[in-house]
matplotlib code that plots the C-alpha trace (Angstrom):
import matplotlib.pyplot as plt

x = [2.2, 4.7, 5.6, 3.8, 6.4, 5.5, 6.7, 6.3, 5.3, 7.8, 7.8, 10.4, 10.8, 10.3, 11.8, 8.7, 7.7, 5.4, 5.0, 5.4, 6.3, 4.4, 5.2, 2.2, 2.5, 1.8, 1.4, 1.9, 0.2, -0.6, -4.3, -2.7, -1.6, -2.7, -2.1, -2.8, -4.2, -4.2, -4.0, -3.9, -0.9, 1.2, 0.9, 1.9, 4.9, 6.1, 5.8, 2.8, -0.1, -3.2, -5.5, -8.9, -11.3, -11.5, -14.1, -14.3, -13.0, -13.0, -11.8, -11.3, -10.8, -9.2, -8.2, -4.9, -3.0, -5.9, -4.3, -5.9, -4.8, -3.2, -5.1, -4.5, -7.2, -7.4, -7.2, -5.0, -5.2, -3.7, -3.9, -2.8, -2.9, -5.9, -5.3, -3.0, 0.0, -0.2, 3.0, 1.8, 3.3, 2.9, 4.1, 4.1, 1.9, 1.9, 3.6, 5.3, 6.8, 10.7, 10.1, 7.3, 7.6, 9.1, 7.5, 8.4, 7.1, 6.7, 6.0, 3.2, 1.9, -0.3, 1.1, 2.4, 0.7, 1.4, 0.6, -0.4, -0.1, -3.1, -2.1, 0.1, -1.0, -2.0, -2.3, -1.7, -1.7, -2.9, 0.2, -1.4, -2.6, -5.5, -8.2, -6.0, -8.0, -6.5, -8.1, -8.2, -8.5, -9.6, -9.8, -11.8, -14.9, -14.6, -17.4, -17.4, -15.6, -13.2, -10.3, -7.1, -5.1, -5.1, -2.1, -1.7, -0.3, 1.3, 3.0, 6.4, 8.2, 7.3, 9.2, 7.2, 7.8, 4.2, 5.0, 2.2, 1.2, -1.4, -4.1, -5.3, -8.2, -9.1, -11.6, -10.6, -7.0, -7.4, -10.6, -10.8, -11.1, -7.1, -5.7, -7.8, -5.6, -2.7, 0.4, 2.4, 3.3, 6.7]
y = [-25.7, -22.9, -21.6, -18.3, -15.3, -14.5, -11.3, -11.6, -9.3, -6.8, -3.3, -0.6, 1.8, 5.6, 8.4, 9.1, 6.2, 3.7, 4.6, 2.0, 1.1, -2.3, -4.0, -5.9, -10.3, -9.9, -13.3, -12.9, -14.8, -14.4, -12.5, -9.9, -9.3, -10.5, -8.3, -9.5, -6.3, -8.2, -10.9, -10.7, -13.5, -11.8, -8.8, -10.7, -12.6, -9.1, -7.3, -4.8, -4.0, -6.4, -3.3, -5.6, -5.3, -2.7, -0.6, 2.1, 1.5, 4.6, 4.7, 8.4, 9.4, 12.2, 13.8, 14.9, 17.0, 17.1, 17.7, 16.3, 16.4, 17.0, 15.0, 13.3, 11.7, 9.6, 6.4, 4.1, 4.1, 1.5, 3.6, 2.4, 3.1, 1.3, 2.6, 5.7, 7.0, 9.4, 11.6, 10.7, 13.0, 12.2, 14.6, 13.5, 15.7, 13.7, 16.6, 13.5, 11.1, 11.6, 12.3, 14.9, 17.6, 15.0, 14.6, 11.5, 11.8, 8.9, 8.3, 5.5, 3.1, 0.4, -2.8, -0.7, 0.7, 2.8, 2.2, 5.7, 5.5, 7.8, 11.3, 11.2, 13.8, 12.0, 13.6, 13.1, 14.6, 12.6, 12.1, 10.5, 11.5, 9.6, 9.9, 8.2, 6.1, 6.1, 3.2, 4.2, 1.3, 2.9, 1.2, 3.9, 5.0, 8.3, 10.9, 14.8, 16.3, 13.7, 13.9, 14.7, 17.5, 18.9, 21.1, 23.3, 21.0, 24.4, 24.9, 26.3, 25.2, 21.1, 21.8, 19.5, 19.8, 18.9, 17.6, 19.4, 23.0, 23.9, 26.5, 27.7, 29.4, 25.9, 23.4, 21.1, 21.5, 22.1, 22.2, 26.1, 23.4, 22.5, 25.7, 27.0, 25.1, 26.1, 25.6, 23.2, 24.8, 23.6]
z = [-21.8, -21.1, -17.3, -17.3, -16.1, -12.7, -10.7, -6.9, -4.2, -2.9, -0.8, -0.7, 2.8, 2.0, 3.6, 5.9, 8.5, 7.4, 3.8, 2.1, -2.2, -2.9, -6.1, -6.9, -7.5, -11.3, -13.7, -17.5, -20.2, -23.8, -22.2, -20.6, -17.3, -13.5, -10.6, -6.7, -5.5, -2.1, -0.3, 3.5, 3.8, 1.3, 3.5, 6.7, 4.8, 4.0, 7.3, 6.5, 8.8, 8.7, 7.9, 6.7, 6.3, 3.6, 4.4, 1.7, -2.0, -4.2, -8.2, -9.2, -12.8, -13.5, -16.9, -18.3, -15.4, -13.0, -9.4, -6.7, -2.5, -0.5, 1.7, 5.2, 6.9, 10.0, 8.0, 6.5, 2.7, 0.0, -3.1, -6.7, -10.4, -11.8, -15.3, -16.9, -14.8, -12.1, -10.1, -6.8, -3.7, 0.1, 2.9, 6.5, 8.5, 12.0, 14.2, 16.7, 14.2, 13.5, 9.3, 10.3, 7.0, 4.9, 1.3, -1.3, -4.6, -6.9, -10.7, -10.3, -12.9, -12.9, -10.6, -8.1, -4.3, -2.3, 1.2, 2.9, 6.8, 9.1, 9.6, 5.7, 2.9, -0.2, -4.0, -7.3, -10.8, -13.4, -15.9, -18.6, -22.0, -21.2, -18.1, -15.0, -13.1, -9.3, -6.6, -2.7, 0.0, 2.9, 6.7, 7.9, 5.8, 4.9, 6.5, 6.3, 8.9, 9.9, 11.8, 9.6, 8.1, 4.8, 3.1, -0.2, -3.0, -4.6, -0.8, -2.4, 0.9, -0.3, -2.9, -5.2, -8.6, -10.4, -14.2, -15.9, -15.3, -13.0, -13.9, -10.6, -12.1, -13.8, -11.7, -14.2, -13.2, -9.3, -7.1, -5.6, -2.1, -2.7, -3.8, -0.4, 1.8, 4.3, 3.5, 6.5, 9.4, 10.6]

ax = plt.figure().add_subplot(projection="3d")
ax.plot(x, y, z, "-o")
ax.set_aspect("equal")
plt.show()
């Protein structure tokens, strides 16, 4: 019997505080591939936040070049690739923390999470050819009217650079909800 090819657990820092790049502990065989979504001593090993119980679990699907966000709720979310690719871009909206305004964007593929602190914008575009099939661990469970803060993905001043067009007349490319939203004050 052959040693199976095992990849373990590691995080990279962003440039805004407490978002956080998690490489997922991933074991090859002949099958396929197995990813630990989490495990809560993993997390503690590698400095993160105990944030479980999960109290909300969402899989959107989205088709080719759908935008979605930019959303940030009172919550902590764990969000990853469950299938497809996505460009994934989080902008830190929390007016007293020292990276306020900043936005990281990342290319994100299955095996990798991103760990999106309360008070951070979340969105993606779905970069596949494919539907893109995008998991959200929440903390919190989401109701209408929570607390959080919301901002224009097309906000020039973000500077984000979307890989597909966007058809702002197209619901299948952008919800009228998104393209309704204020662009961040600084």
């Amino acid at each position: 019997m052959s040693a199976m090819p095992v990849r373990e657990m590691s995080t990279q820092t962003t440039a805004i505080e407490g978002l956080v790049v998690i490489q997922m502990k991933e074991v090859d065989d002949e099958r396929g591939v197995v990813r630990e979504f989490y495990r809560a001593s993993a997390w503690k090993e590698h400095d993160l936040p105990d944030l479980g119980p999960w109290l909300q679990i969402n899989v959107t699907e989205s088709k080719p070049g759908a935008l979605r966000g930019l959303h940030g709720e009172s919550m902590y979310k764990l969000v990853a690739i469950a299938a497809g690719r996505a460009f994934g871009a989080y902008v830190d909206v929390r007016r007293d923390s020292p990276t306020f305004g900043s936005v990281v964007t990342l290319d994100l593929v299955p095996g990798q999470q991103v760990l999106v602190p309360e008070g951070v914008c979340n969105g993606f575009q779905s970069a596949s050819d494919d539907n893109t099939q995008y998991l959200y661990c929440f903390d919190h469970e989401w109701v209408m009217g929570m607390a959080g803060t919301a901002v224009n993905p097309l906000d020039p001043s973000l500077g984000i650079d979307w890989p597909r067009p966007i058809d702002l007349t197209d619901r299948a490319s952008v919800s009228a909800k998104d393209v309704d939203l204020p662009v961040l004050e600084r």
